[in-house]
N, CA, C and O atoms as a CHARMM CRD file, in Angstrom:
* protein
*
  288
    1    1 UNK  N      0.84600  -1.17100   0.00000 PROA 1      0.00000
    2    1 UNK  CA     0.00000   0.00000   0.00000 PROA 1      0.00000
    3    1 UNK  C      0.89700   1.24200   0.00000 PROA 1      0.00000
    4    1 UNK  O      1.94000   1.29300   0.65300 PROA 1      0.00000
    5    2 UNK  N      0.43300   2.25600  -0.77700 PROA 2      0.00000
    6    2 UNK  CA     1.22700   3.67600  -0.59600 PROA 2      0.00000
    7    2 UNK  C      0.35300   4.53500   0.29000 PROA 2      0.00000
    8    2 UNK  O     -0.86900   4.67800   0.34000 PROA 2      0.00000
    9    3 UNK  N      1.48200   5.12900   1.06300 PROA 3      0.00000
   10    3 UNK  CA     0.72300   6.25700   2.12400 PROA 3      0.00000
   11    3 UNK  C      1.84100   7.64100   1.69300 PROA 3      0.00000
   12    3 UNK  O      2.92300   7.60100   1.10900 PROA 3      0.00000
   13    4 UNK  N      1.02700   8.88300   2.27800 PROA 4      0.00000
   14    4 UNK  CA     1.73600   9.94300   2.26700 PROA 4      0.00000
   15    4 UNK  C      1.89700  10.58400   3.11300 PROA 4      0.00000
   16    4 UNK  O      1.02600  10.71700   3.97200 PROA 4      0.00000
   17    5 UNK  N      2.95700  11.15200   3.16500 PROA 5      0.00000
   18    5 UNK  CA     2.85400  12.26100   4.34100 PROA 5      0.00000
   19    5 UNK  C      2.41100  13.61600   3.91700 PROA 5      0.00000
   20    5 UNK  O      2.72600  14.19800   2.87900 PROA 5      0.00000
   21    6 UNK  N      1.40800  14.15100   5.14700 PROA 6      0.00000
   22    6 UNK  CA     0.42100  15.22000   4.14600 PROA 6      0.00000
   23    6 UNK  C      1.20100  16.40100   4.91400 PROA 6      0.00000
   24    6 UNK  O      0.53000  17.43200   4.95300 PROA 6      0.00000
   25    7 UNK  N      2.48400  16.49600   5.54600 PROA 7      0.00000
   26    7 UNK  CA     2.90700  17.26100   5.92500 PROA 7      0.00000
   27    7 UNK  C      4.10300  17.73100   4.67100 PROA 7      0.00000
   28    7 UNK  O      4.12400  18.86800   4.19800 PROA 7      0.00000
   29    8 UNK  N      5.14900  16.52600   4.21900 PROA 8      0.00000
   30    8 UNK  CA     6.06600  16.92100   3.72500 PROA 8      0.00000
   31    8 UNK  C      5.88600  16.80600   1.95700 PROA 8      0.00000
   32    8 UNK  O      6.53600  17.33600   1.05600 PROA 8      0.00000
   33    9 UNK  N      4.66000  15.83500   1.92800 PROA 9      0.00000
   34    9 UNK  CA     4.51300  15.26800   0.50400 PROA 9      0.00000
   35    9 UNK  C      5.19400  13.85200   0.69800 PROA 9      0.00000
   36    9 UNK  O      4.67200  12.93000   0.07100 PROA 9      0.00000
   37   10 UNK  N      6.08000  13.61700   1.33200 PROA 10     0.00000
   38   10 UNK  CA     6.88300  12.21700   0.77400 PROA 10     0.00000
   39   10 UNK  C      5.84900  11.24500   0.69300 PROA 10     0.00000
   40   10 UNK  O      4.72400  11.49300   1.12700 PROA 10     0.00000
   41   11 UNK  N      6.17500  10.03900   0.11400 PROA 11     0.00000
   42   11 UNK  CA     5.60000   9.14700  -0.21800 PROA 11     0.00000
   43   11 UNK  C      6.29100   7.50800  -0.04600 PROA 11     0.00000
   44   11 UNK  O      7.46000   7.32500  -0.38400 PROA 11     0.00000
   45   12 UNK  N      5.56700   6.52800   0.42900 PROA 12     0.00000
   46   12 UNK  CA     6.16100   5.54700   1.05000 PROA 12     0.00000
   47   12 UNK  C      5.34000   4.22400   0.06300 PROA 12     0.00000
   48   12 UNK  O      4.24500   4.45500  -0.45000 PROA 12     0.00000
   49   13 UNK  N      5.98000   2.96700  -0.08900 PROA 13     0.00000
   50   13 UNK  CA     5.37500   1.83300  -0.30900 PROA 13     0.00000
   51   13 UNK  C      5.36300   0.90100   0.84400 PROA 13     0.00000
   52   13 UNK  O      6.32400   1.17700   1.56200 PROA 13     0.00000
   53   14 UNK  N      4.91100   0.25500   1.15500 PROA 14     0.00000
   54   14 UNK  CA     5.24300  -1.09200   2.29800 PROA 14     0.00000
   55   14 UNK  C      3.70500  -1.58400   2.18300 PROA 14     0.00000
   56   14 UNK  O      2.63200  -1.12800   1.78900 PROA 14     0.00000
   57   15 UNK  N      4.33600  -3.06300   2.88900 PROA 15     0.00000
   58   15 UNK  CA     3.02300  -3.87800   3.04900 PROA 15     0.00000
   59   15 UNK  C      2.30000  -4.26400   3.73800 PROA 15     0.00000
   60   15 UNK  O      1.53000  -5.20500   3.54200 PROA 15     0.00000
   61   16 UNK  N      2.52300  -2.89600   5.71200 PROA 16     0.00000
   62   16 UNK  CA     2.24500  -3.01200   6.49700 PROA 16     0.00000
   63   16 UNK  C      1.23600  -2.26100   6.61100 PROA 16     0.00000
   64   16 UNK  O      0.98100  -1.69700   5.54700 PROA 16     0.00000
   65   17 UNK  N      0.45600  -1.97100   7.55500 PROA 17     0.00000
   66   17 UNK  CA    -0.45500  -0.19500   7.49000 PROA 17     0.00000
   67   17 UNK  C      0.59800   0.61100   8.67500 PROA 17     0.00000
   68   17 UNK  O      1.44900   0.35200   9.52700 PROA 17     0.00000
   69   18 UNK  N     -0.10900   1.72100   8.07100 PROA 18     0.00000
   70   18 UNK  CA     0.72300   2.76200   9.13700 PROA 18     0.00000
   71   18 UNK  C     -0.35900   3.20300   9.42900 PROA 18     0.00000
   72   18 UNK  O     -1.22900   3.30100   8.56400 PROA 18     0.00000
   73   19 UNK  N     -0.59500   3.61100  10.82400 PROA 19     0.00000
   74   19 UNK  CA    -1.30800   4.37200  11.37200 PROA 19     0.00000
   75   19 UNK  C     -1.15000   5.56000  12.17400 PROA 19     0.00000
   76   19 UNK  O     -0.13300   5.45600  12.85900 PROA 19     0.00000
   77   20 UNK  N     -1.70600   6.55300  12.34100 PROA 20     0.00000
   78   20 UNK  CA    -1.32400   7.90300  13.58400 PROA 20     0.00000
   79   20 UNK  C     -0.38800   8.62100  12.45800 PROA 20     0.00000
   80   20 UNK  O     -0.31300   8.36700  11.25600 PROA 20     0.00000
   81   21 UNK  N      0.23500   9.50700  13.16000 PROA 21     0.00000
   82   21 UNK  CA     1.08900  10.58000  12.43600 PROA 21     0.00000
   83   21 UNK  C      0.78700  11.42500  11.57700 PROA 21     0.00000
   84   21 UNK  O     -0.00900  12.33800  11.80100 PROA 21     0.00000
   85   22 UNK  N      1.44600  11.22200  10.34200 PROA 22     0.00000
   86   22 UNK  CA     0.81600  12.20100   9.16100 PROA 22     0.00000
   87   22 UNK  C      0.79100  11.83300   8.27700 PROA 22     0.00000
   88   22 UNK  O      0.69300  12.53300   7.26900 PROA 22     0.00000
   89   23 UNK  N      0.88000  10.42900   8.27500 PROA 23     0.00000
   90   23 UNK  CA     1.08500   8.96100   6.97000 PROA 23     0.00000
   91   23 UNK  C     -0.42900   8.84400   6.69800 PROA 23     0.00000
   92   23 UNK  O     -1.23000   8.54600   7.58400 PROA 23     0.00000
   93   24 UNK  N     -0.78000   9.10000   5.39800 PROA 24     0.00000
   94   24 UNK  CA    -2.51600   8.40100   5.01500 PROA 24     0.00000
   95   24 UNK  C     -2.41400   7.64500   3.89600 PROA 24     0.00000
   96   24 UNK  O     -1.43000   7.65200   3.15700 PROA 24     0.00000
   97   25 UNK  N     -3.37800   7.00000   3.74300 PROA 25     0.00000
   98   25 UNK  CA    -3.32900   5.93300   1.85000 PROA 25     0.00000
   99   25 UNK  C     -3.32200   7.10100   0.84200 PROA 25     0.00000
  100   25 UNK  O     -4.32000   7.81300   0.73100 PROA 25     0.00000
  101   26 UNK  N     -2.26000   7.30100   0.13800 PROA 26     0.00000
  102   26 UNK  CA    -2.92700   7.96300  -1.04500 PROA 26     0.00000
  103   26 UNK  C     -4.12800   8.00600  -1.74400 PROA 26     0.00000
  104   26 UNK  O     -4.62000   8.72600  -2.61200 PROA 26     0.00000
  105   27 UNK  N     -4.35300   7.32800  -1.30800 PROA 27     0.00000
  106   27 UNK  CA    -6.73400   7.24900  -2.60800 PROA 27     0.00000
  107   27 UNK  C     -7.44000   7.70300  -0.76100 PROA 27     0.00000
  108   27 UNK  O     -8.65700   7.53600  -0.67500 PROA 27     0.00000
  109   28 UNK  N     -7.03200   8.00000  -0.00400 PROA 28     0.00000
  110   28 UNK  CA    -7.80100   8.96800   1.00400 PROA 28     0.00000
  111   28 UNK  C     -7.04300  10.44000   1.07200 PROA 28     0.00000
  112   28 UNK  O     -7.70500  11.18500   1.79500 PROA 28     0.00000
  113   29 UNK  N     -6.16000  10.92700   0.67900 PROA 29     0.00000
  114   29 UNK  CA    -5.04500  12.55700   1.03300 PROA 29     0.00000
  115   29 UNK  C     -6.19300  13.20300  -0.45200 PROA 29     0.00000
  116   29 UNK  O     -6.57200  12.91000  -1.58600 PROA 29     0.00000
  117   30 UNK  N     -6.28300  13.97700   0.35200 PROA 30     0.00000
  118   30 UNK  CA    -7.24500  15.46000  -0.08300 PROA 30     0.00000
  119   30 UNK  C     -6.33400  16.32000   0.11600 PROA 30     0.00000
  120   30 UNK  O     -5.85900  16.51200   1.23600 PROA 30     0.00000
  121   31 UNK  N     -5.92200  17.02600  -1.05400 PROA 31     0.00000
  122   31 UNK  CA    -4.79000  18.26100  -0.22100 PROA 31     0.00000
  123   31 UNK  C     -5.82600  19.69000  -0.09200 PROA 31     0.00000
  124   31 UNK  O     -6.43200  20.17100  -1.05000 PROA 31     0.00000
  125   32 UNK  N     -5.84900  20.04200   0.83900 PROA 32     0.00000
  126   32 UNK  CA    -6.57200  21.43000   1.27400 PROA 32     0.00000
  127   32 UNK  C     -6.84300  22.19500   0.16700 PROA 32     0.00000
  128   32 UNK  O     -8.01000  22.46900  -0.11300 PROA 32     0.00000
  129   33 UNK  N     -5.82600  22.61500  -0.56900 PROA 33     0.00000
  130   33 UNK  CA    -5.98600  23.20800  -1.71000 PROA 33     0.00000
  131   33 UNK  C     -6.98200  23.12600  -3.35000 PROA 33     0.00000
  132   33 UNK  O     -7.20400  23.72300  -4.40300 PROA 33     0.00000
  133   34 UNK  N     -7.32500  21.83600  -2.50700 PROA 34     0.00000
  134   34 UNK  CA    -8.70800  20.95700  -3.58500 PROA 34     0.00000
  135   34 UNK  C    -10.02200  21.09500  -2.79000 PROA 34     0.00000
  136   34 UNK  O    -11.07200  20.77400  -3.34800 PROA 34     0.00000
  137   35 UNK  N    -10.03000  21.45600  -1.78500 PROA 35     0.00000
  138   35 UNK  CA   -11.41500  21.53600  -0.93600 PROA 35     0.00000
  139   35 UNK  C    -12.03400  23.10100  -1.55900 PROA 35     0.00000
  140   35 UNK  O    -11.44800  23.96100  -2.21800 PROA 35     0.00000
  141   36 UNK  N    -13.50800  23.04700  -1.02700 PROA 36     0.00000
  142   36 UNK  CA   -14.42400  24.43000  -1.26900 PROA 36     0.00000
  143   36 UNK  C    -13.72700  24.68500   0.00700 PROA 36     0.00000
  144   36 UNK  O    -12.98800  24.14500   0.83000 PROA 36     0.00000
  145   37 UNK  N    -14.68400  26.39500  -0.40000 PROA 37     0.00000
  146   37 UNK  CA   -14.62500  27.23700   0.71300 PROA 37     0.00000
  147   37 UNK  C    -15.09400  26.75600   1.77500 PROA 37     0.00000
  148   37 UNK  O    -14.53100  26.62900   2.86200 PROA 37     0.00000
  149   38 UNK  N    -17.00800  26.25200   1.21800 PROA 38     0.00000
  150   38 UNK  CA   -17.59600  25.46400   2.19200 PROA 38     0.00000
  151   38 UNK  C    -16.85900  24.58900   3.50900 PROA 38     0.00000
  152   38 UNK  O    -16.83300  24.81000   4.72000 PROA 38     0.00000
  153   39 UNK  N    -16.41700  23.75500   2.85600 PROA 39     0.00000
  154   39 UNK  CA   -15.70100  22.66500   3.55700 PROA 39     0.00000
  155   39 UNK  C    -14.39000  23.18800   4.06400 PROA 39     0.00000
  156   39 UNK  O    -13.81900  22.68500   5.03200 PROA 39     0.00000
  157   40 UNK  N    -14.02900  23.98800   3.53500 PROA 40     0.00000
  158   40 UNK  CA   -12.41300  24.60700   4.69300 PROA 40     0.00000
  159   40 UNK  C    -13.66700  24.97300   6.16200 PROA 40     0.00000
  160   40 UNK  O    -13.84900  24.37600   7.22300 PROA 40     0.00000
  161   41 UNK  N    -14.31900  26.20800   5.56400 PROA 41     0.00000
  162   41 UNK  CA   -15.05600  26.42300   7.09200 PROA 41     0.00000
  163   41 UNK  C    -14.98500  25.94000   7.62700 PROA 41     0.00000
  164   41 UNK  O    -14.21300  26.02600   8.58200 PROA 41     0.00000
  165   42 UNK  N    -16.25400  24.50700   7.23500 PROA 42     0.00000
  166   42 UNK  CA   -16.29800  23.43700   8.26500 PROA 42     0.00000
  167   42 UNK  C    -15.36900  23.50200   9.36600 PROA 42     0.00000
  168   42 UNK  O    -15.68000  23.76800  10.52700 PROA 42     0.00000
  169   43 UNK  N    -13.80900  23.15700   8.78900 PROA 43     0.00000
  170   43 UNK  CA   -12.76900  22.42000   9.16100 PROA 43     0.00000
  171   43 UNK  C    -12.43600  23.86800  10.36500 PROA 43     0.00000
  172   43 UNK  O    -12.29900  24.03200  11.57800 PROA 43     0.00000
  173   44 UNK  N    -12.43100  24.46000   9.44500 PROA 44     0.00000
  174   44 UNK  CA   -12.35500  25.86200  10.57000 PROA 44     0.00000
  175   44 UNK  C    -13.46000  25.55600  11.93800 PROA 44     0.00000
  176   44 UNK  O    -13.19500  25.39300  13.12900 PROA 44     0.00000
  177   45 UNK  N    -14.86200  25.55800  11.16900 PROA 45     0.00000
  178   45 UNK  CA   -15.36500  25.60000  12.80700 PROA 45     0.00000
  179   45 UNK  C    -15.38000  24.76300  13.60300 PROA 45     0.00000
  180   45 UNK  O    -15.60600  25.11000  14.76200 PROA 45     0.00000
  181   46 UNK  N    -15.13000  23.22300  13.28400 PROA 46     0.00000
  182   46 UNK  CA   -14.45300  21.88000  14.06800 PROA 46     0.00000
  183   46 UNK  C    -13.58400  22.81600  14.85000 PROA 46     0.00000
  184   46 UNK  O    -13.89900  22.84700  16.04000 PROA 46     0.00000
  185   47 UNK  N    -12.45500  23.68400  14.47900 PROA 47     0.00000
  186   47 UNK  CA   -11.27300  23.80400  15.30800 PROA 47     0.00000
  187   47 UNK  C    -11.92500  24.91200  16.08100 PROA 47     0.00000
  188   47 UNK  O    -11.10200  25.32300  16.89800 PROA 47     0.00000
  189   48 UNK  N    -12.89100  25.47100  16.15400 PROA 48     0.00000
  190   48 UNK  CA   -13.04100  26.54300  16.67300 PROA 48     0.00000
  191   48 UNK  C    -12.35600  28.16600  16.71300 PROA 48     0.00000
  192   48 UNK  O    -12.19800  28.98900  17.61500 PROA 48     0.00000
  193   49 UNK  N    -11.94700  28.13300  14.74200 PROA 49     0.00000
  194   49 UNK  CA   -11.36800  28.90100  14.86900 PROA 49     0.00000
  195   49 UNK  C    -12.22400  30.21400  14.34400 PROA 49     0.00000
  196   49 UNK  O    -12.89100  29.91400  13.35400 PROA 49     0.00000
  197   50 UNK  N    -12.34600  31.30200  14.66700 PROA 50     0.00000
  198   50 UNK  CA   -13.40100  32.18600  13.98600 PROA 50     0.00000
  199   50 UNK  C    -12.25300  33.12300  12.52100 PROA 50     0.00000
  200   50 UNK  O    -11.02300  33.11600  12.48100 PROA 50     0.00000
  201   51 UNK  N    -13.11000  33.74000  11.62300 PROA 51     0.00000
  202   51 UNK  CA   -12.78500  33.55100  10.15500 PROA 51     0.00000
  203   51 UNK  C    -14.37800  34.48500   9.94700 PROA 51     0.00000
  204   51 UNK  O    -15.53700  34.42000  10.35800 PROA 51     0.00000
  205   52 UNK  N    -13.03800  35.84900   8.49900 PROA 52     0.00000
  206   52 UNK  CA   -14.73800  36.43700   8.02000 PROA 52     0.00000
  207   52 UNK  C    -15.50700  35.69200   7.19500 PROA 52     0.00000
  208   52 UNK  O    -15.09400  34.97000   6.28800 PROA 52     0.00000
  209   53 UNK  N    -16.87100  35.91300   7.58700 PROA 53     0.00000
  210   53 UNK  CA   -17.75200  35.34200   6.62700 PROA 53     0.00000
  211   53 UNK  C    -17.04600  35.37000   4.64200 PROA 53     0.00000
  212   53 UNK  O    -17.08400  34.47700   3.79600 PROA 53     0.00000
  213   54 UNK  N    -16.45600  36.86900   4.56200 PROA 54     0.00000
  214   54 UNK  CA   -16.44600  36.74100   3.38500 PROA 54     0.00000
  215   54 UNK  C    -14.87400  36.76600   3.27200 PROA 54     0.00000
  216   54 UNK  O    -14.51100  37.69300   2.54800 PROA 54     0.00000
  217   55 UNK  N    -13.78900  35.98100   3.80400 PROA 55     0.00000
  218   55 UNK  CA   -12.68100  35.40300   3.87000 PROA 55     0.00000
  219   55 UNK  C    -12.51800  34.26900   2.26700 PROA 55     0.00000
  220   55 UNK  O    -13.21200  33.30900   1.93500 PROA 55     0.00000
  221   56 UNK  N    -11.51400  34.80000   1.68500 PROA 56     0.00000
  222   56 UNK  CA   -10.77200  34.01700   0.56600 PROA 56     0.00000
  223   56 UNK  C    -10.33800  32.49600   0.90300 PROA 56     0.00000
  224   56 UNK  O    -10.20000  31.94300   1.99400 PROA 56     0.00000
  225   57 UNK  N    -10.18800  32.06200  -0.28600 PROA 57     0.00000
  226   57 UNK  CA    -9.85700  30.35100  -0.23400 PROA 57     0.00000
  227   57 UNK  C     -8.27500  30.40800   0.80800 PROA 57     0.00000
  228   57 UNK  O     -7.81100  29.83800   1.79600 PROA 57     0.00000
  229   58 UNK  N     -7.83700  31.62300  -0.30200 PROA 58     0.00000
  230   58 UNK  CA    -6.49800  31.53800   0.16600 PROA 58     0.00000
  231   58 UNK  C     -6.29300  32.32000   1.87400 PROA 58     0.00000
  232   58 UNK  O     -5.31500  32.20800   2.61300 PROA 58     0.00000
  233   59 UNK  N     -7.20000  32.87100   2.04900 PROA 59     0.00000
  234   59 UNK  CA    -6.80000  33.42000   3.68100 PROA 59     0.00000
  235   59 UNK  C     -7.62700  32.19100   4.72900 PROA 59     0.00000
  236   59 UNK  O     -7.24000  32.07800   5.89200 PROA 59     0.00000
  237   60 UNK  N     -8.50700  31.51700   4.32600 PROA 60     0.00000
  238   60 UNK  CA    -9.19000  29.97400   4.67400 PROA 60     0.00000
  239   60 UNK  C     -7.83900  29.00300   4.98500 PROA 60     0.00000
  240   60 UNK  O     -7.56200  28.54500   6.09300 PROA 60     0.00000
  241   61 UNK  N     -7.23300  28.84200   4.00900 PROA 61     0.00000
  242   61 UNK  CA    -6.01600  28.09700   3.43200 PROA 61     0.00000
  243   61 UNK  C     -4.91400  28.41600   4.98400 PROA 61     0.00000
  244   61 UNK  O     -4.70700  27.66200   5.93500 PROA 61     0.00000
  245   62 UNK  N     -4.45700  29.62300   4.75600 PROA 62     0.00000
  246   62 UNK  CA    -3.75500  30.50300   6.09500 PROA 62     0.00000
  247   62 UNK  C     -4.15100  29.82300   7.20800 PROA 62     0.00000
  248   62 UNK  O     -3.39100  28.98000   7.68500 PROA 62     0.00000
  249   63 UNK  N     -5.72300  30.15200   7.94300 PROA 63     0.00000
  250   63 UNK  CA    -5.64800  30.02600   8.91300 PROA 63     0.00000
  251   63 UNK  C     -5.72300  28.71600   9.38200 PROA 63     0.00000
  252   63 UNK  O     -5.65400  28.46700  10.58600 PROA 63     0.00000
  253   64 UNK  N     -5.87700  27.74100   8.41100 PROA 64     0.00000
  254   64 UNK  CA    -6.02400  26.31200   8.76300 PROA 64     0.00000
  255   64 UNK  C     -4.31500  25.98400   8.22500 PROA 64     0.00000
  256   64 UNK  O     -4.18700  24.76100   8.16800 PROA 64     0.00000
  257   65 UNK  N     -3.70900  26.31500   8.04000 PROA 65     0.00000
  258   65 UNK  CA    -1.99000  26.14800   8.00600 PROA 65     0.00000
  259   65 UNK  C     -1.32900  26.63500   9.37300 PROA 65     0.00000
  260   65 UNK  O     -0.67700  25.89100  10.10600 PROA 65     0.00000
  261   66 UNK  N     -1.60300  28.09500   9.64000 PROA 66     0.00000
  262   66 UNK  CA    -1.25500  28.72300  11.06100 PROA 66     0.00000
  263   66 UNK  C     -1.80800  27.48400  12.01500 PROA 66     0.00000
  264   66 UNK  O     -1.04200  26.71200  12.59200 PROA 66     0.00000
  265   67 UNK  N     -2.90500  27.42800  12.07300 PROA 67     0.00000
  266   67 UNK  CA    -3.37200  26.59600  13.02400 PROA 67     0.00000
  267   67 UNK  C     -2.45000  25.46500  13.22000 PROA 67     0.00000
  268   67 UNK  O     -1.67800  25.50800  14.17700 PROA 67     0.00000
  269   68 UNK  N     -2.44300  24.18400  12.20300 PROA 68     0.00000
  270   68 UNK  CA    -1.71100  23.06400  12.15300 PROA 68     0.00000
  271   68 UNK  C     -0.28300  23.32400  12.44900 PROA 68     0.00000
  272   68 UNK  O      0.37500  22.28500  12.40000 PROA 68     0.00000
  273   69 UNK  N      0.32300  24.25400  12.70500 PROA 69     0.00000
  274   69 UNK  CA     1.77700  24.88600  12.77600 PROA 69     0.00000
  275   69 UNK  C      1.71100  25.18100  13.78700 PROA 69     0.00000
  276   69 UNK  O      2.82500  25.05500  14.29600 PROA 69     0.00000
  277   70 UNK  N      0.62200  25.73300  14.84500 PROA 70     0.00000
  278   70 UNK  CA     0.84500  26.15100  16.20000 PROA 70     0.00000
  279   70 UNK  C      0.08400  25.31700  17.03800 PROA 70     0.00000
  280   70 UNK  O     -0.38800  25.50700  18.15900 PROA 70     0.00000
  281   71 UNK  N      0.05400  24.18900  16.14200 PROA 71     0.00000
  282   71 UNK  CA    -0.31600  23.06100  17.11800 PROA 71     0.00000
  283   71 UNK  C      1.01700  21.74500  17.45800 PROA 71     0.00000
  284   71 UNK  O      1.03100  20.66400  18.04800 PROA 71     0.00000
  285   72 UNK  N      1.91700  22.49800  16.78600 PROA 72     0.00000
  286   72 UNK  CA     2.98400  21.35300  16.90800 PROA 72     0.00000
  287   72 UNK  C      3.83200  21.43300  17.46900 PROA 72     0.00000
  288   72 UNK  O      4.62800  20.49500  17.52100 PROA 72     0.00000
């Protein structure tokens, strides 16, 4: 199975699963940059992060990057 890391991009083969971290199957990695606006929100209001109503893909994009960065 191939997994990726959705942090660095790399990419792995093996015939074990990986689980936890930042390793996913490639036919599940959505890169952010392919999602709606809609669905960034979402992801925004899961985290509880507040965001203007009329906020860009790309400032959406930001605060769900800041976030994942000041969570580590």
């Amino acid at each position: 199975m191939e997994y990726i890391n959705v942090k660095t991009g790399a990419t792995i083969v093996t015939e074990n699963e990986i689980s936890g971290g930042d390793w996913v199957p490639v036919g599940e990695y959505k890169p952010l940059d392919s999602l709606t606006n809609a669905v960034l929100k979402e992801i925004l209001d899961e985290k509880g992060i507040t965001y203007d109503s009329r906020a860009t893909k790309t400032e959406l994009l930001s605060l769900i990057e800041q976030t994942n960065t000041d969570a580590q």
